[in-house]
PQR file with spaces between the fields and no chain letter, atoms N, CA, C, O and H, PARSE charges and radii, in Angstrom:
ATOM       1  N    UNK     1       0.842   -1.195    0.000 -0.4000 1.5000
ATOM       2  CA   UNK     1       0.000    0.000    0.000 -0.0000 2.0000
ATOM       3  C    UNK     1       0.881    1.251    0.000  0.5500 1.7000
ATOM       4  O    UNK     1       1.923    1.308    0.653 -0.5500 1.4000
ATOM       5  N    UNK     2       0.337    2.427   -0.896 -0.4000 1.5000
ATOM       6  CA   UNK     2       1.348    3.460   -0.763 -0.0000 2.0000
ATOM       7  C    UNK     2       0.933    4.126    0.344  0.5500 1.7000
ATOM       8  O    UNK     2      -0.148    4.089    0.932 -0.5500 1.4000
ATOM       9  H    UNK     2      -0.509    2.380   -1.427  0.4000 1.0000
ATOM      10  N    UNK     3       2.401    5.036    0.655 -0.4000 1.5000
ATOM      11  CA   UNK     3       1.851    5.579    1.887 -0.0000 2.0000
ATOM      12  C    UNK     3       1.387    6.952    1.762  0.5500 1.7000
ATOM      13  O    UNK     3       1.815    7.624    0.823 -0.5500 1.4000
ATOM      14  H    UNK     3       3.279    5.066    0.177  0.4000 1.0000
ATOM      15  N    UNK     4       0.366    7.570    2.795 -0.4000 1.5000
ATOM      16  CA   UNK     4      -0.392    8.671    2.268 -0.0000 2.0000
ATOM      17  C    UNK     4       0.473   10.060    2.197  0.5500 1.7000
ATOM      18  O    UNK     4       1.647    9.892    2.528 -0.5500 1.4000
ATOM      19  H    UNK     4       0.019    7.024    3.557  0.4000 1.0000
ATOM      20  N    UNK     5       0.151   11.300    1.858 -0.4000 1.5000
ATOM      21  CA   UNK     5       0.949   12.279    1.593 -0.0000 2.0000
ATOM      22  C    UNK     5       1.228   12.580    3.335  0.5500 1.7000
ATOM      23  O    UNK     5       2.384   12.584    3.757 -0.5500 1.4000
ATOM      24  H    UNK     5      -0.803   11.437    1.589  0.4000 1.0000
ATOM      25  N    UNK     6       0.226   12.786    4.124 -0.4000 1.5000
ATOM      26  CA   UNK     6       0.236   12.871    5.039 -0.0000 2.0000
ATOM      27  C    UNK     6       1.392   12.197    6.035  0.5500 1.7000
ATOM      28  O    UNK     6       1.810   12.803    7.022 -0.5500 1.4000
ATOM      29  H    UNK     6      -0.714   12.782    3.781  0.4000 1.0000
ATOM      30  N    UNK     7       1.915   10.703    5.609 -0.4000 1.5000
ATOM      31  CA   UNK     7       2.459    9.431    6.334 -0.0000 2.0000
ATOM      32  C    UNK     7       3.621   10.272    5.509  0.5500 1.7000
ATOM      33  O    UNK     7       4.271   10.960    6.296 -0.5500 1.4000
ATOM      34  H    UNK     7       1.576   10.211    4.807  0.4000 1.0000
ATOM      35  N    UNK     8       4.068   10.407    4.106 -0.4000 1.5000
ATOM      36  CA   UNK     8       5.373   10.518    3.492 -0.0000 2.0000
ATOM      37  C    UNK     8       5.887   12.137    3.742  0.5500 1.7000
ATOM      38  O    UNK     8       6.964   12.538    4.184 -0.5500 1.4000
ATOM      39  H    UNK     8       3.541    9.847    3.466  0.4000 1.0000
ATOM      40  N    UNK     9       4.774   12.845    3.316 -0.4000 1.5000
ATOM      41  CA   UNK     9       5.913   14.807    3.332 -0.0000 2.0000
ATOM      42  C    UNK     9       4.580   15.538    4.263  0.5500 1.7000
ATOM      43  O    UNK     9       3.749   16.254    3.704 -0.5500 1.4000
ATOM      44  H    UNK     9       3.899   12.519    2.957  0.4000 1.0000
ATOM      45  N    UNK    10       4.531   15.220    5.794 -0.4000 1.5000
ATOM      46  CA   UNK    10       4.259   15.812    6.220 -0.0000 2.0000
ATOM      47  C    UNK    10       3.741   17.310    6.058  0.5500 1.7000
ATOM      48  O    UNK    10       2.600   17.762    5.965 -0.5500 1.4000
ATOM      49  H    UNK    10       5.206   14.638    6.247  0.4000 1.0000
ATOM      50  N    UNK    11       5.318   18.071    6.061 -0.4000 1.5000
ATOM      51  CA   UNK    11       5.224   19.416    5.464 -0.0000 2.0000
ATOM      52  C    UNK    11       4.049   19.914    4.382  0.5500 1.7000
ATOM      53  O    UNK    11       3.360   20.928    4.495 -0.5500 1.4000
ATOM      54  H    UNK    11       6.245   17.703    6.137  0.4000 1.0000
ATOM      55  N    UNK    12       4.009   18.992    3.371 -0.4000 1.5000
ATOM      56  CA   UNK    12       3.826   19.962    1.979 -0.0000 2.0000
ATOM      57  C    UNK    12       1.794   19.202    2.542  0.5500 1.7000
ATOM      58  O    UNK    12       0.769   19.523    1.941 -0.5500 1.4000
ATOM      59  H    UNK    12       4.568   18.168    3.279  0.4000 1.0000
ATOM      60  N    UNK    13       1.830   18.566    3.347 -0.4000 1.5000
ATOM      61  CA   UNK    13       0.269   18.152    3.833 -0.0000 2.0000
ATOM      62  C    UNK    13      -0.238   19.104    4.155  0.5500 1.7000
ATOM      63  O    UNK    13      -1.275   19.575    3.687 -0.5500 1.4000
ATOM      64  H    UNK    13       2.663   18.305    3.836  0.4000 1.0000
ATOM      65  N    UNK    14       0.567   19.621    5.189 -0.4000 1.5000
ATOM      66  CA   UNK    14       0.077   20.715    6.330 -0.0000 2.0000
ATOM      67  C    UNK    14      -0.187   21.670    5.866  0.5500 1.7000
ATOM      68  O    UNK    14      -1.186   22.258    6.281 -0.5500 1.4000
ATOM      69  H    UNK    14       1.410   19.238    5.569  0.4000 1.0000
ATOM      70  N    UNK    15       0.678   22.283    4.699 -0.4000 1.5000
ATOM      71  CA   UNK    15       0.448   23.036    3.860 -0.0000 2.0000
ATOM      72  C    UNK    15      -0.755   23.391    2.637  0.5500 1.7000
ATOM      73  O    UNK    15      -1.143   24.483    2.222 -0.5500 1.4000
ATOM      74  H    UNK    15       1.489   21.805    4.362  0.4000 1.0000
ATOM      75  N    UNK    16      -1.286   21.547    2.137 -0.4000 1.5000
ATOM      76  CA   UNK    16      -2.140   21.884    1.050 -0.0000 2.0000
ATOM      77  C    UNK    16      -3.439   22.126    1.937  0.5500 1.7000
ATOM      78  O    UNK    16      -4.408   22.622    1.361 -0.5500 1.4000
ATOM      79  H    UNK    16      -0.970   20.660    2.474  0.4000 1.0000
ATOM      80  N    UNK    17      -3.547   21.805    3.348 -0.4000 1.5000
ATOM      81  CA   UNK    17      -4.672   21.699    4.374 -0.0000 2.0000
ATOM      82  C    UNK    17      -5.169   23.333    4.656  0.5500 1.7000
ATOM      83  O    UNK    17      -6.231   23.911    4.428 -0.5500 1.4000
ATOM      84  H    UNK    17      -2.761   21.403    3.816  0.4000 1.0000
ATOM      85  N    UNK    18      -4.185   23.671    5.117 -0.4000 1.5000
ATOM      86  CA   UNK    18      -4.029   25.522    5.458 -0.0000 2.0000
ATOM      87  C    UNK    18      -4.135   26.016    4.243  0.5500 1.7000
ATOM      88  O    UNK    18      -4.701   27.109    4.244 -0.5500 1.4000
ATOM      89  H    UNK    18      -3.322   23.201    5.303  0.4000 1.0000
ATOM      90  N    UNK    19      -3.775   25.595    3.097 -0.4000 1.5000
ATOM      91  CA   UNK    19      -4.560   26.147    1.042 -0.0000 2.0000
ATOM      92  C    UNK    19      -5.651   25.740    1.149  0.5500 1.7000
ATOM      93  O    UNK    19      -6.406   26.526    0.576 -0.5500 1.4000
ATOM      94  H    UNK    19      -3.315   24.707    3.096  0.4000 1.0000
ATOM      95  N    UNK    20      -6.246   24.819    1.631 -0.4000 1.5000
ATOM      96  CA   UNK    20      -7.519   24.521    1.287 -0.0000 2.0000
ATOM      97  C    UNK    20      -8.388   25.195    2.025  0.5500 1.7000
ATOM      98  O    UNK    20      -9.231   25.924    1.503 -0.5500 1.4000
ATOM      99  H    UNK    20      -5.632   24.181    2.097  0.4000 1.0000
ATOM     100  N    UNK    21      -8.258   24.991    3.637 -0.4000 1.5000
ATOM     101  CA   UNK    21      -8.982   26.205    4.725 -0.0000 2.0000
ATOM     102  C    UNK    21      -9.170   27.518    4.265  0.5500 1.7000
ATOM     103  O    UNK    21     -10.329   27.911    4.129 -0.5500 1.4000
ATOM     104  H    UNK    21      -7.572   24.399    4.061  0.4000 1.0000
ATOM     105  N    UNK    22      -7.954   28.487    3.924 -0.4000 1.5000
ATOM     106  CA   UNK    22      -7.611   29.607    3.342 -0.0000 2.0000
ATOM     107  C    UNK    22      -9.077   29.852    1.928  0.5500 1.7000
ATOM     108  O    UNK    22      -9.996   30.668    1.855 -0.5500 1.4000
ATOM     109  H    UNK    22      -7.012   28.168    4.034  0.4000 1.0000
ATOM     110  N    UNK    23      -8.711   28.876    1.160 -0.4000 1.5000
ATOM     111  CA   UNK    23      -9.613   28.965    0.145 -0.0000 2.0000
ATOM     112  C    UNK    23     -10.976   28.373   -0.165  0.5500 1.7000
ATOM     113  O    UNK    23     -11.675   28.359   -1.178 -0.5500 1.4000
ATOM     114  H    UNK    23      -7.965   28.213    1.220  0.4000 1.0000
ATOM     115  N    UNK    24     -11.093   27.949    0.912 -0.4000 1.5000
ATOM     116  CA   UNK    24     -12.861   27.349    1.697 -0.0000 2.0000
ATOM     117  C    UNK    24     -12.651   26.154    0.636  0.5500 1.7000
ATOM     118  O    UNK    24     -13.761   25.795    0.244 -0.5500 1.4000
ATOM     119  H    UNK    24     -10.525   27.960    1.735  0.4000 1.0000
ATOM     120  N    UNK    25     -11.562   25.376    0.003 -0.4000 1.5000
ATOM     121  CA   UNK    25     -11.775   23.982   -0.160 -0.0000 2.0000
ATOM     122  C    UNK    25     -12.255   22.646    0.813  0.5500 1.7000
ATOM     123  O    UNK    25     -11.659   21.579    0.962 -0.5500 1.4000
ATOM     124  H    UNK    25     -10.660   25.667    0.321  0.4000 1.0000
ATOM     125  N    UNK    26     -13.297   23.011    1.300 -0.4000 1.5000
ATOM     126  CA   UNK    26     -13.565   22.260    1.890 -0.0000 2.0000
ATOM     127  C    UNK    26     -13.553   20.478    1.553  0.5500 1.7000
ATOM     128  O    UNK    26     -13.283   19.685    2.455 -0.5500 1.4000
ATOM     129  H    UNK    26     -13.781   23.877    1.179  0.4000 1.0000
ATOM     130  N    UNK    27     -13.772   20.177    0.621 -0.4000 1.5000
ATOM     131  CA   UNK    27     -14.123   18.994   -0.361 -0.0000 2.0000
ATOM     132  C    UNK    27     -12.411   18.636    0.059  0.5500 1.7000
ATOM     133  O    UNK    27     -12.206   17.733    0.870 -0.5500 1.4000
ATOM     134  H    UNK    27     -13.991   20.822   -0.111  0.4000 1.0000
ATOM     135  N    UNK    28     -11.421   19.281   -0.450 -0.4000 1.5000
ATOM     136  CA   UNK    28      -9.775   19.072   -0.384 -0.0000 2.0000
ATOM     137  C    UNK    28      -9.213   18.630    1.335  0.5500 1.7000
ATOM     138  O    UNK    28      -8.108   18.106    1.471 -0.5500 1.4000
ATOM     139  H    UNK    28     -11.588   20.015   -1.108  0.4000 1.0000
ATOM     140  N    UNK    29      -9.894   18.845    2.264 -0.4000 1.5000
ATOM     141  CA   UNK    29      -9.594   18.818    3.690 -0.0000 2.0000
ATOM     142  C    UNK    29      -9.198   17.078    3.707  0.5500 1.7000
ATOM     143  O    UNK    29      -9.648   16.263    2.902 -0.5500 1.4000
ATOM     144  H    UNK    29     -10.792   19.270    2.154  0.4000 1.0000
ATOM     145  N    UNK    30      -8.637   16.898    4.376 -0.4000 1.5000
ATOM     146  CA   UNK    30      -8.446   15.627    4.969 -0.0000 2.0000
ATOM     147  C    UNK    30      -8.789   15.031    6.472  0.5500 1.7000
ATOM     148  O    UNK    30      -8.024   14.288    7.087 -0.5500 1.4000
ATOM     149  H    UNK    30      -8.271   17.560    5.030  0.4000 1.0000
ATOM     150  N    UNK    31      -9.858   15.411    6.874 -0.4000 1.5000
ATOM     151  CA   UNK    31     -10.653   15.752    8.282 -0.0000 2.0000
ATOM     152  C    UNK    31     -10.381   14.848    9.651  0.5500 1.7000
ATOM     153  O    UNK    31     -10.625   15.086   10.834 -0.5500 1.4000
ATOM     154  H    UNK    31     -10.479   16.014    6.374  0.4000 1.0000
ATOM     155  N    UNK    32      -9.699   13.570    8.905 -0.4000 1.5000
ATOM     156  CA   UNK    32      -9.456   12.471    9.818 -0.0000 2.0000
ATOM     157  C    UNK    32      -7.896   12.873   10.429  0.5500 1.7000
ATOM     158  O    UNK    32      -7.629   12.829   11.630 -0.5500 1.4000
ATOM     159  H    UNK    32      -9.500   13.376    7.944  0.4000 1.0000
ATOM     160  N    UNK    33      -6.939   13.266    9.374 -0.4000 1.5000
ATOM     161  CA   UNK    33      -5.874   13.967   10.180 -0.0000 2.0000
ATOM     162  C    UNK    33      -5.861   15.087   10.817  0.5500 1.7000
ATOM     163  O    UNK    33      -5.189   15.365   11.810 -0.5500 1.4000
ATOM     164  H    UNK    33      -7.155   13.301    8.398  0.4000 1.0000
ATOM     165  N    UNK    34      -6.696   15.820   10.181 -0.4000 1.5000
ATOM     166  CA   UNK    34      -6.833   17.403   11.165 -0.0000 2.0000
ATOM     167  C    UNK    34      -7.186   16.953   12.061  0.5500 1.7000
ATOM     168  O    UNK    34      -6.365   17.165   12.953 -0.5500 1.4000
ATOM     169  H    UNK    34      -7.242   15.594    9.374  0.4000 1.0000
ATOM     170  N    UNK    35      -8.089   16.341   12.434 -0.4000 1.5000
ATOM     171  CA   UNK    35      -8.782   16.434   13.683 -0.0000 2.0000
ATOM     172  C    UNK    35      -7.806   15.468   15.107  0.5500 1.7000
ATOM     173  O    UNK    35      -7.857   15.537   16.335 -0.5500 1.4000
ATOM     174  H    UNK    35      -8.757   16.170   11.709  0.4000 1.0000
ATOM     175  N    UNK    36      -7.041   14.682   14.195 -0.4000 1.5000
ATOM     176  CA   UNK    36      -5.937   13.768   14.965 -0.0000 2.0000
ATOM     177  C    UNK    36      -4.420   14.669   15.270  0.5500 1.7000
ATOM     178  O    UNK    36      -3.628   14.302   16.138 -0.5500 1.4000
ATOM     179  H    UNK    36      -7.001   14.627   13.197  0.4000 1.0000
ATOM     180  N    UNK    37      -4.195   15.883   14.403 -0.4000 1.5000
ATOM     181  CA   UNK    37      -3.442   16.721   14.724 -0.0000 2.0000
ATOM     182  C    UNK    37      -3.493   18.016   15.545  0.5500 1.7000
ATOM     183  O    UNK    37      -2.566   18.623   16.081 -0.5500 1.4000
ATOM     184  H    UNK    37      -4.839   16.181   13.698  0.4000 1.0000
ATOM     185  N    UNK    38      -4.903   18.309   15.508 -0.4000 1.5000
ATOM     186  CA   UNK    38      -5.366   19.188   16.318 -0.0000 2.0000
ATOM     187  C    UNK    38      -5.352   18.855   17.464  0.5500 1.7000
ATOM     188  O    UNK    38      -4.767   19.524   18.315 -0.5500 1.4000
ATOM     189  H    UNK    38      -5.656   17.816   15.072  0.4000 1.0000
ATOM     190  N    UNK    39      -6.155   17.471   17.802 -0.4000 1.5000
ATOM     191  CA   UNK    39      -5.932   17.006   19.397 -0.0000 2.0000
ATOM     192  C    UNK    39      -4.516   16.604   20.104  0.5500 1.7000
ATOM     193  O    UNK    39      -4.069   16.632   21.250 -0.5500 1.4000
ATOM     194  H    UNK    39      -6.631   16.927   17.111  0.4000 1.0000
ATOM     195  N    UNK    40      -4.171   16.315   19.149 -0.4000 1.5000
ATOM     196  CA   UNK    40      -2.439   16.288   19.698 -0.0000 2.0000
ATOM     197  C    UNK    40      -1.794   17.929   19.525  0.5500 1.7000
ATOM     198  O    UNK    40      -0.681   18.195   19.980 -0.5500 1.4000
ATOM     199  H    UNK    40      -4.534   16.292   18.218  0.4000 1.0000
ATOM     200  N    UNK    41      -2.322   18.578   19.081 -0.4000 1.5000
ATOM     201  CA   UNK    41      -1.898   19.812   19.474 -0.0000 2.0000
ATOM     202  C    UNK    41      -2.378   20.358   20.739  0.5500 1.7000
ATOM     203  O    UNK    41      -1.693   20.555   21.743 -0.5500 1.4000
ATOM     204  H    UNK    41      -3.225   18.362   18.711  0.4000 1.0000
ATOM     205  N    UNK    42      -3.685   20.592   20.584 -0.4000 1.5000
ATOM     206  CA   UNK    42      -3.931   20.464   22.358 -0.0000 2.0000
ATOM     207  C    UNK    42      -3.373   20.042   23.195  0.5500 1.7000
ATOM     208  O    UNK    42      -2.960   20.784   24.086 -0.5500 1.4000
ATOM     209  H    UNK    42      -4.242   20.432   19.769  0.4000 1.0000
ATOM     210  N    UNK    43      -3.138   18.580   23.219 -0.4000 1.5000
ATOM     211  CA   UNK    43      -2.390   17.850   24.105 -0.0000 2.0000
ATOM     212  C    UNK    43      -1.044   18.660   24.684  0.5500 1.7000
ATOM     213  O    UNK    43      -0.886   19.035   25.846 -0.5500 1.4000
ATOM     214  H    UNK    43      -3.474   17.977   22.496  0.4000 1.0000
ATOM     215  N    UNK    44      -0.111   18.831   23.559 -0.4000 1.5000
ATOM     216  CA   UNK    44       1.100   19.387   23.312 -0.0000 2.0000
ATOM     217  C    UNK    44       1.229   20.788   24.054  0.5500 1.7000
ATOM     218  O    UNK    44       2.231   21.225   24.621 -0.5500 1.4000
ATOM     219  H    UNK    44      -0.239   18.526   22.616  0.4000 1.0000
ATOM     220  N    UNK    45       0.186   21.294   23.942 -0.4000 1.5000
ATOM     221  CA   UNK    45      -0.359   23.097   24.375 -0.0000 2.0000
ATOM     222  C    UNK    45      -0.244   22.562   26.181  0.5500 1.7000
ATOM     223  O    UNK    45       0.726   22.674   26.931 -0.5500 1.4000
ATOM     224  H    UNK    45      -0.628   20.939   23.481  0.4000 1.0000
ATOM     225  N    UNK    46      -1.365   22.081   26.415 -0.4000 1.5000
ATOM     226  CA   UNK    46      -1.770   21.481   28.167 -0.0000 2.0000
ATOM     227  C    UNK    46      -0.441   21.320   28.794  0.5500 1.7000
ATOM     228  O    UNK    46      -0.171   21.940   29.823 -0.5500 1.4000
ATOM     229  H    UNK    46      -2.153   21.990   25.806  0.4000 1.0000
ATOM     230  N    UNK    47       0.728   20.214   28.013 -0.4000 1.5000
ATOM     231  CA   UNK    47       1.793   19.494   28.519 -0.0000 2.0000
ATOM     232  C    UNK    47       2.944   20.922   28.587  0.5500 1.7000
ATOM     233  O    UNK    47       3.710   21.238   29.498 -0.5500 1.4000
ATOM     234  H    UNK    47       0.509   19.711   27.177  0.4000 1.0000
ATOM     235  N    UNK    48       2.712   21.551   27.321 -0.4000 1.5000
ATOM     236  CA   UNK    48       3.797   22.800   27.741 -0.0000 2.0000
ATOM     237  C    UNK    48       3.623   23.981   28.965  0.5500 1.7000
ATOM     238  O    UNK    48       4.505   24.572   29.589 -0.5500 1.4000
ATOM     239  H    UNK    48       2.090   21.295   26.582  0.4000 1.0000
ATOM     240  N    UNK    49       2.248   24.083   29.055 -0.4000 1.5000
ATOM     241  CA   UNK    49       1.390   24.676   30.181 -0.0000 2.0000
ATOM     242  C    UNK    49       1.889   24.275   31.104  0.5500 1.7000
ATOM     243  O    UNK    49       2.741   24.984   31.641 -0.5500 1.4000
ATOM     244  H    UNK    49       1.531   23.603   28.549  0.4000 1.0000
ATOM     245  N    UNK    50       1.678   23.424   31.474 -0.4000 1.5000
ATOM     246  CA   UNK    50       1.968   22.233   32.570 -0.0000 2.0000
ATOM     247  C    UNK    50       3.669   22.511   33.162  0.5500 1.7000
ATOM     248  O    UNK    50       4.143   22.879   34.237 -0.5500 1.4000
ATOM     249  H    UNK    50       0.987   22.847   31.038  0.4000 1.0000
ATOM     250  N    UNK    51       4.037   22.255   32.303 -0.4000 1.5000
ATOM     251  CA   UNK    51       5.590   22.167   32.793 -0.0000 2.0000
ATOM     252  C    UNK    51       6.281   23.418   32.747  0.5500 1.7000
ATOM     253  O    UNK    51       7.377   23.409   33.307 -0.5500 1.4000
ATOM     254  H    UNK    51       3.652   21.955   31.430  0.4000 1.0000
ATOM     255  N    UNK    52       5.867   24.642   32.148 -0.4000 1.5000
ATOM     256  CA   UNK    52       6.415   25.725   32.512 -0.0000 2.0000
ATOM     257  C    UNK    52       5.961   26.602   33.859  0.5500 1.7000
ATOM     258  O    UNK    52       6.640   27.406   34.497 -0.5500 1.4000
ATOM     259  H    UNK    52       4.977   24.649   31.693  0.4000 1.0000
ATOM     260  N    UNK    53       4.567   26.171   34.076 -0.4000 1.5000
ATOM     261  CA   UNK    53       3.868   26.411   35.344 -0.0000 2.0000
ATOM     262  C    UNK    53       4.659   25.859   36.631  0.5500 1.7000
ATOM     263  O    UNK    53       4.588   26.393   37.738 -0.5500 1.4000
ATOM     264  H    UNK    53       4.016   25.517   33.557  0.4000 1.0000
ATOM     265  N    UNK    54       5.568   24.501   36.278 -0.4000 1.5000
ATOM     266  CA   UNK    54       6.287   23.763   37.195 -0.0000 2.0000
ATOM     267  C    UNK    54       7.530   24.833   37.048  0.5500 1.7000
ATOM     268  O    UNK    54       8.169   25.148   38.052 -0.5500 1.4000
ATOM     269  H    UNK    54       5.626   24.067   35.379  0.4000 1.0000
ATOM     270  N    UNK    55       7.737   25.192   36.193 -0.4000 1.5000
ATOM     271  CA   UNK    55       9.521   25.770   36.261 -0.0000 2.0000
ATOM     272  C    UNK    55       9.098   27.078   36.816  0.5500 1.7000
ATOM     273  O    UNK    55       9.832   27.508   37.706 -0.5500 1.4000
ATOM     274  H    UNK    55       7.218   24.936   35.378  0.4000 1.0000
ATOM     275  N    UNK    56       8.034   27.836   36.476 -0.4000 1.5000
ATOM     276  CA   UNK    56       8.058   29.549   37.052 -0.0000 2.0000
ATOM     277  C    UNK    56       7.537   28.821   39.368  0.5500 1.7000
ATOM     278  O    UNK    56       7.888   29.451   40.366 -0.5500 1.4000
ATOM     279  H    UNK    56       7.437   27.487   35.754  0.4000 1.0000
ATOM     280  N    UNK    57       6.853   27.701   39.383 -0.4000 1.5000
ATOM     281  CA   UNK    57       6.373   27.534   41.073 -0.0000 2.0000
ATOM     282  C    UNK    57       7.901   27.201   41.486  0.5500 1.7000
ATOM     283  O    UNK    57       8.490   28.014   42.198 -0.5500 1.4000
ATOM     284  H    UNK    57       6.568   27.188   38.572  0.4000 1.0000
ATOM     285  N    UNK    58       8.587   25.968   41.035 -0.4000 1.5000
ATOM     286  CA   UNK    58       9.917   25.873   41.360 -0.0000 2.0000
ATOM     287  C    UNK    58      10.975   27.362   41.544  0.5500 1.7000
ATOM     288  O    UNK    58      11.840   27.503   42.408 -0.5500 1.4000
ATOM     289  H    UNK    58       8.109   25.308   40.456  0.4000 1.0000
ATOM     290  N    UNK    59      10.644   28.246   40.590 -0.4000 1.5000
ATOM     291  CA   UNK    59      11.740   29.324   40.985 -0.0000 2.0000
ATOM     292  C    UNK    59      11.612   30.215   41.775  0.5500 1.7000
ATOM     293  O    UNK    59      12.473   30.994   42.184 -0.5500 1.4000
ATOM     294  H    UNK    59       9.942   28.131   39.887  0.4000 1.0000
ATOM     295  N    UNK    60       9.922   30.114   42.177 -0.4000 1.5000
ATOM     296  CA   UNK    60       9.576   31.122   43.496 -0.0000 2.0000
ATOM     297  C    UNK    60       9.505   30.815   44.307  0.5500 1.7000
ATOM     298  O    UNK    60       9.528   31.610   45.246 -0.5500 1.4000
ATOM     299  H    UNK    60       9.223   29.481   41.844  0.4000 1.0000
ATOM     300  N    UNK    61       9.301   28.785   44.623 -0.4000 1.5000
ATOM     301  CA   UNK    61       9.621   28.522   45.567 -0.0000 2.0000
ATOM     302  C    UNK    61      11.181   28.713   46.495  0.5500 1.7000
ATOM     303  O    UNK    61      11.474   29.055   47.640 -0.5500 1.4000
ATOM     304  H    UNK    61       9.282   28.139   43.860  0.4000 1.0000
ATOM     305  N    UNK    62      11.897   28.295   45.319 -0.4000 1.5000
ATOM     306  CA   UNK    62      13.612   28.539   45.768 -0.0000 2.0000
ATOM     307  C    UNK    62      13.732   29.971   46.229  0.5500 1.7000
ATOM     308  O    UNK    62      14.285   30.240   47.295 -0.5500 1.4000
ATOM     309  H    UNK    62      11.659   28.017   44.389  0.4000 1.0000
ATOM     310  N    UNK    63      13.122   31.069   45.286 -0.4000 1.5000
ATOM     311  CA   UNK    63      13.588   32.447   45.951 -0.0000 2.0000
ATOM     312  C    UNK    63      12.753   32.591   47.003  0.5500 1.7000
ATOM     313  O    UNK    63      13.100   33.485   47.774 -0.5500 1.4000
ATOM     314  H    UNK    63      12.672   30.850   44.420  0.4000 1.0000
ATOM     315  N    UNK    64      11.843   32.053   47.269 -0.4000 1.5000
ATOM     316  CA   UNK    64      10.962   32.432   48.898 -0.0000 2.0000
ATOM     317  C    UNK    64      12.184   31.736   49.990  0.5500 1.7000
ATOM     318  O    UNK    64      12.728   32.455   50.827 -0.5500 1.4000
ATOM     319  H    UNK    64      11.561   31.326   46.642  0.4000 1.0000
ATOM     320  N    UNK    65      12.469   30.498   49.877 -0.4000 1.5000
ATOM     321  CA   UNK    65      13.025   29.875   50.567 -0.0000 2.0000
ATOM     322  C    UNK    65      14.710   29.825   50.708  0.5500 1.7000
ATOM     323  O    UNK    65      15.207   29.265   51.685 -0.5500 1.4000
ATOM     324  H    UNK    65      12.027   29.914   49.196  0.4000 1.0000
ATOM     325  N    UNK    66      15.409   30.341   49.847 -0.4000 1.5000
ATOM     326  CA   UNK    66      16.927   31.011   49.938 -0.0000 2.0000
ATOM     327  C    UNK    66      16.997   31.501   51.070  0.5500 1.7000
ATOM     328  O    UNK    66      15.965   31.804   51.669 -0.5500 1.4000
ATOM     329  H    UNK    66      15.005   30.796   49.053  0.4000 1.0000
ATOM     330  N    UNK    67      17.929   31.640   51.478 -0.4000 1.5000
ATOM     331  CA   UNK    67      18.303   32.811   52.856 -0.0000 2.0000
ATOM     332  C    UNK    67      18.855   33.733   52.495  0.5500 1.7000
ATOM     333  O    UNK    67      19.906   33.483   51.904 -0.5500 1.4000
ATOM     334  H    UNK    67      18.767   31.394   50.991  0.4000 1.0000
ATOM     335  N    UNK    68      18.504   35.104   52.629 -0.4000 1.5000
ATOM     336  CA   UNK    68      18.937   36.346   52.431 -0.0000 2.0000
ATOM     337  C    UNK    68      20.196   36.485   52.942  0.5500 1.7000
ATOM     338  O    UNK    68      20.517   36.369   54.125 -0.5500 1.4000
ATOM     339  H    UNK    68      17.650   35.307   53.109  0.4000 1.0000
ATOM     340  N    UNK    69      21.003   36.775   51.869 -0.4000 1.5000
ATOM     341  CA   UNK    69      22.286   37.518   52.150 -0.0000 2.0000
ATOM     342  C    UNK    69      23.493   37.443   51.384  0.5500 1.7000
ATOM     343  O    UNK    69      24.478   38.102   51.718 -0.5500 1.4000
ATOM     344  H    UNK    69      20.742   36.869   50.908  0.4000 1.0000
């Protein structure tokens, strides 16, 4: 089986997807990957949230708790 444009050049996918949105090709969308890339974008969004929220509590914890001087 060949593999889909999506599976082989990523890039130039993402690209004809955002041409097609842009130009209300709707019919051109590929809806089963958007919607599988979108939620992993979310995901990706939450997890970066997440862990920079940990690095800014970690650095105020340390400067609350340092000893002055």
């Amino acid at each position: 089986m060949q593999p889909t444009l999506y599976q082989s050049d990523y890039y130039t996918w993402a690209r004809q997807q955002a041409d097609a949105l842009r130009e209300g090709r709707f019919d051109a969308l590929d809806p089963e990957h958007l919607i599988e890339e979108l939620e992993a974008m979310g995901a990706r969004e939450r997890r970066e949230l997440a862990n920079r929220l940990t690095v800014l509590l970690t650095h105020l914890l340390k400067w609350q708790l340092q000893p002055s001087g």
